[in-house]
C-alpha positions as CSV (number, residue, x, y, z in Angstrom):
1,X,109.0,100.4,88.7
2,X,110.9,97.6,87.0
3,X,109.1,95.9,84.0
4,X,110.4,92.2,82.8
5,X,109.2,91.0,79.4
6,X,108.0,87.2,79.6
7,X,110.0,86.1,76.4
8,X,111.6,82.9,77.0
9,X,114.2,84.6,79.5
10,X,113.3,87.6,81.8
11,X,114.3,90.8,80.0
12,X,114.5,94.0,81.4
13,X,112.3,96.8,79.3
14,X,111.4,100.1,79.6
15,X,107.3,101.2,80.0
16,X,108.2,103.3,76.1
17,X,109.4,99.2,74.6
18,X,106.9,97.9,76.9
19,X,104.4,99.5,74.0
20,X,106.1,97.6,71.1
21,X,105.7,94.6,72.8
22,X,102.9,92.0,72.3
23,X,104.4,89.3,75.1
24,X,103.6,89.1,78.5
25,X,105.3,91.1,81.1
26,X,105.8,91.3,85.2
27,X,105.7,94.5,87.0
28,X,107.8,95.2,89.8
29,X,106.9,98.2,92.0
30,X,106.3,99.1,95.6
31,X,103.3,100.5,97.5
32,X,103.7,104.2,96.6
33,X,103.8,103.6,93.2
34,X,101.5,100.9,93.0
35,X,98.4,102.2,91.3
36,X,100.1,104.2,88.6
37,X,101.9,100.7,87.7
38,X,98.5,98.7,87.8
39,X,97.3,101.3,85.1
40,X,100.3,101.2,82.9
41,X,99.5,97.3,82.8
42,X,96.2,97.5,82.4
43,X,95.0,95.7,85.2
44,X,92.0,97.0,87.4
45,X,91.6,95.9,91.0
46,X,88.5,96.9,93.2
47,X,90.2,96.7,96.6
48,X,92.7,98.4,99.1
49,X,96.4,98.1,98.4
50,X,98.4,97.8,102.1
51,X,101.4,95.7,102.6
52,X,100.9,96.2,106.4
53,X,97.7,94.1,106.3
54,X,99.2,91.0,105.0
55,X,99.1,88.4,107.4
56,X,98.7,85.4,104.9
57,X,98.8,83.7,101.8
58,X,96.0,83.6,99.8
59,X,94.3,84.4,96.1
60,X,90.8,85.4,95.3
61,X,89.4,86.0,92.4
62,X,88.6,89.9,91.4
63,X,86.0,90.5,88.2
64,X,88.7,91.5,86.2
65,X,92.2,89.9,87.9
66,X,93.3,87.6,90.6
67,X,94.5,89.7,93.4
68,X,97.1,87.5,96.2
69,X,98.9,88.3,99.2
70,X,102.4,86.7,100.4
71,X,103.4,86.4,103.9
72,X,106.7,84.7,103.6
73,X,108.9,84.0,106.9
74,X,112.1,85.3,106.8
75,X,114.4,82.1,107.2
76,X,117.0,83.9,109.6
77,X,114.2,85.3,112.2
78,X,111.4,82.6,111.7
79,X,109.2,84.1,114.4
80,X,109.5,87.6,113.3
81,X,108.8,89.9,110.5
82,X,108.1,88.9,107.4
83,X,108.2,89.4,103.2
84,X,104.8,91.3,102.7
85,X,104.3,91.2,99.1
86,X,100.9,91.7,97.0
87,X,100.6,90.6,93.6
88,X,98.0,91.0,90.5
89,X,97.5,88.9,87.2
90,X,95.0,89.2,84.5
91,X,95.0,87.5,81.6
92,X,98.7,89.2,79.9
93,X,100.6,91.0,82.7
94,X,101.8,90.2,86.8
95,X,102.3,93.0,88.6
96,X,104.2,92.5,92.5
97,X,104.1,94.9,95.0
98,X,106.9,95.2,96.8
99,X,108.6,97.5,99.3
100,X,112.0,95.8,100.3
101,X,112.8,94.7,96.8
102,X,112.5,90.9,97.9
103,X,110.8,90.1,94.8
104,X,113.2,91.9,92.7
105,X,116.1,90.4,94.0
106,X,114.4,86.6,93.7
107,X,114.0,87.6,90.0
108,X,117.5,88.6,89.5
109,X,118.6,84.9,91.0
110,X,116.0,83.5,88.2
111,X,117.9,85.1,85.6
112,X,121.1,84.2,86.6
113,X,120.3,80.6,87.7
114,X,117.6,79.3,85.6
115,X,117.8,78.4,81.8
116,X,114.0,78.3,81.6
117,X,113.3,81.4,83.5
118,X,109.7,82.2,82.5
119,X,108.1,81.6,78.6
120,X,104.8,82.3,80.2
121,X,103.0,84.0,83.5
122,X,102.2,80.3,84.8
123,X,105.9,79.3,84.0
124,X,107.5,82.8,85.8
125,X,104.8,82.2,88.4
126,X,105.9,78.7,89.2
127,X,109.8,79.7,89.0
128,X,109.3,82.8,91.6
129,X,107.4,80.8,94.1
130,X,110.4,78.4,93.2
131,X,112.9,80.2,94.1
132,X,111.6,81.3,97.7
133,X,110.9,78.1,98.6
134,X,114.1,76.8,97.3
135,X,116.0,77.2,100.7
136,X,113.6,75.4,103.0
137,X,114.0,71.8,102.8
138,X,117.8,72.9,104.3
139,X,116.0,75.1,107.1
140,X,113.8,71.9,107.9
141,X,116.8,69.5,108.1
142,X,118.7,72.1,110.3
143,X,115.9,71.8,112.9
144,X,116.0,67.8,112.3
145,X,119.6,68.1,113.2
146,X,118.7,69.9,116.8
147,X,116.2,67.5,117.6
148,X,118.4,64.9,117.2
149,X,121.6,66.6,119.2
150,X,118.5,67.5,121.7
151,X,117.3,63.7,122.0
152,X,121.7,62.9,122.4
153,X,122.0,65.0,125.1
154,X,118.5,63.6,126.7
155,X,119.9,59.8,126.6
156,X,123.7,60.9,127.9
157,X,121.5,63.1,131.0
158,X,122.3,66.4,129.5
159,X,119.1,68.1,130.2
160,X,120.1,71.6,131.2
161,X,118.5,74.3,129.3
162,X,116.5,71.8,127.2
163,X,112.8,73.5,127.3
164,X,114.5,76.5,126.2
165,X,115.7,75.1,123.2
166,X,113.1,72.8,122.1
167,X,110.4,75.6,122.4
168,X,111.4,77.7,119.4
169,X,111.7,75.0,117.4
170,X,108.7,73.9,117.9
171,X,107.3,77.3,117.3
172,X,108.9,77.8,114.0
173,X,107.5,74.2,112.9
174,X,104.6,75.4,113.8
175,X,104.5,78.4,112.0
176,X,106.7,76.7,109.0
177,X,103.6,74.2,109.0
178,X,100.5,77.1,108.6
179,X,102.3,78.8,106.3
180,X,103.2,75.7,103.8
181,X,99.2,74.8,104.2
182,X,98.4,78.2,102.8
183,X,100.5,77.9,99.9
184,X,99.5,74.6,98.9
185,X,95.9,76.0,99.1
186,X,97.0,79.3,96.9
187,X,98.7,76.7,94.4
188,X,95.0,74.6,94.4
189,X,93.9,78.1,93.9
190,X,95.6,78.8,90.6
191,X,95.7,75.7,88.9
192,X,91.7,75.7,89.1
193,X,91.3,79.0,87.4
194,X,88.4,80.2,87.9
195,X,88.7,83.6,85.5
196,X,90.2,81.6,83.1
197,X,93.4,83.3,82.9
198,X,96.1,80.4,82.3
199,X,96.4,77.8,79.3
200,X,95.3,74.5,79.9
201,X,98.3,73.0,79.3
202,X,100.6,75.3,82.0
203,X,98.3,74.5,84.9
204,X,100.6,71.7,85.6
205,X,103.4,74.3,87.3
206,X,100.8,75.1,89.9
207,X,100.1,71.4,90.4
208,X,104.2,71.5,91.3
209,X,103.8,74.3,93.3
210,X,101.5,72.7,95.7
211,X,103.2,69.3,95.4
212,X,106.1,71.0,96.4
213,X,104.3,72.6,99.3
214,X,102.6,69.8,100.5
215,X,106.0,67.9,100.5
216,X,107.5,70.3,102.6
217,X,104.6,70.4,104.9
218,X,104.8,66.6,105.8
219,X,108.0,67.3,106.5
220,X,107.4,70.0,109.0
221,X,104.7,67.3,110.4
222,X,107.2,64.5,111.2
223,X,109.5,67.2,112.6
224,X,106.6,68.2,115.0
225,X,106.3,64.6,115.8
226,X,109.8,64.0,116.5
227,X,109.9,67.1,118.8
228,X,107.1,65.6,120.8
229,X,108.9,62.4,121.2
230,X,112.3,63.9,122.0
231,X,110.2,66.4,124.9
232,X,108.4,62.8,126.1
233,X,111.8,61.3,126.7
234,X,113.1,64.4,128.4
235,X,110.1,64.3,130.9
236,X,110.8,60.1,130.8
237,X,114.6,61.2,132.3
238,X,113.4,64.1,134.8
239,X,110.5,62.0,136.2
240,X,112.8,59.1,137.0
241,X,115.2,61.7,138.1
242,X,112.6,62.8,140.4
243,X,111.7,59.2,141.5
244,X,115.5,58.7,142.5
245,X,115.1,61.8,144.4
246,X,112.0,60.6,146.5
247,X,113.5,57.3,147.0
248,X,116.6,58.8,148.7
249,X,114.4,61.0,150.6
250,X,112.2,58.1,151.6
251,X,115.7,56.6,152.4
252,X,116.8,59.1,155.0
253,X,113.0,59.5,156.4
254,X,113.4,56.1,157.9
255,X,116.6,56.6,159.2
256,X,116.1,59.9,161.0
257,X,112.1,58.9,161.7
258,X,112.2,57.1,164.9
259,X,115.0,60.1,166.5
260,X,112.6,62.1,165.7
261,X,109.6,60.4,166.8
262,X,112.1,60.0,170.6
263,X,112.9,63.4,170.6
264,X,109.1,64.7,170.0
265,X,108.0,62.3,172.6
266,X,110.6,63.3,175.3
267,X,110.6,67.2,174.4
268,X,106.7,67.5,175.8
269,X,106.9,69.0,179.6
270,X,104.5,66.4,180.9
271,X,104.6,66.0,185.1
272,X,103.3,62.3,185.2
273,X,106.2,60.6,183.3
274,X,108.8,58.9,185.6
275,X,111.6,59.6,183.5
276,X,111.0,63.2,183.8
277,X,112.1,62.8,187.6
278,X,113.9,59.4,188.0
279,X,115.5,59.0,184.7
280,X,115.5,56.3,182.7
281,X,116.2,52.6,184.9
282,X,119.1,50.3,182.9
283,X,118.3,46.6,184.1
């Protein structure tokens, strides 16, 4: 268990200083020890605590805390496993559960990057969700840089191997796109408060959060787009390729048609033609 004291910048206490201390604080544990660190900050949650059953991103609000799950795509393997990561906050203290020390290490680049890194929960909140989110708008303009080599190599005829490239990019937009929705809903989520937990006045970082979110997410939408037009000009290129094709054939059917329309005729075994016995007469 790792304890952070909310104090202006994130500082790194013990649970015997966490006593003296009248500020807020953020947990950081994983699942085994989960429990015993929800008691030592006081928070009291009525539910199951898994990490393998989180699939999404989403809040709901508990009678005595707000209780959230984090499914967060890892950026190298967008289609495959992903940051599970549970978190609780009551009215003083956060506590995130963790197993692969995700979270910790996205705090660690708070405190060494930020100058504000976290006066209050609503503050630390915004600068954690922040700082995972902080890489994506390069991931999104990688994939924008495909599609556009993609739609290159369409125009200059290039088309081999093209539906197995454009596939998983369209997959990950997709997924990128679900998973932004969700977080813009978890940040709607927070900023209305219903166990009036925050200050007033803080809400606004959740407001960000979901900006942020729903920034990204129109992004993802115009990729999406884009992909469908760069796949409608691949099929534009192979169905005119294919229309050269039956042209040529057509081409060679009327050459070859009439030979073979002569050679049918003449290959039947019938006694009553002349020519079979006499030959054919040249005036």
């Amino acid at each position: 268990m790792t304890i952070f004291a909310l104090k202006g910048s994130l500082e790194e206490i013990t649970p015997a200083q966490l006593s003296k201390q009248t500020c807020s604080a953020v947990f950081i544990t994983d699942s085994a020890h989960a429990e015993e660190t929800l008691r030592t900050a006081n928070i009291t949650y009525e539910g199951v605590i898994s990490l393998r059953d989180v699939v999404f991103c989403k809040i709901e609000s508990q009678p005595f805390c707000l209780a959230g799950t984090l499914s967060i795509p890892k950026l190298l393997d967008i289609k495959g496993s992903r940051h599970r990561i549970q978190f609780f906050i009551d009215n003083k203290n956060m506590v995130i559960i963790d197993d692969e020390e995700f979270s910790l290490r996205l705090v660690q680049r708070i405190q060494r990057s930020r100058h504000n890194q976290g006066e209050s929960r609503e503050h630390f909140i915004y600068n954690f969700f922040s700082e995972f989110m902080l890489r994506d708008t390069e991931l999104l303009a990688e994939h924008e840089q495909k599609l556009m080599e993609l739609e290159e190599n369409v125009n200059d005829g290039k088309t081999d191997d093209f539906l197995e490239t454009i596939t998983p990019i369209r997959k990950e937009l997709l997924i990128l796109r679900s998973y932004y929705d969700e977080i813009m809903d978890l940040g709607r989520e927070l900023e209305e408060d219903e166990n009036g937990f925050f200050e007033k006045k803080q809400k606004k970082y959740f407001g960000t959060i979901s900006d942020r979110a729903d920034r990204l997410m129109g992004r993802t939408v115009h990729l999406l787009e884009y992909a469908t037009q760069v796949r409608d000009a691949y099929q534009s290129h192979v169905n005119a390729q294919q229309n050269k094709n039956m042209e040529f054939l057509t081409v060679i059917s009327t050459i070859f048609f009439p030979l073979t329309l002569i050679t049918g005729w003449y290959g039947m075994n019938f006694q009553n033609m002349p020519e079979l016995k006499e030959g054919i007469r040249v005036l």
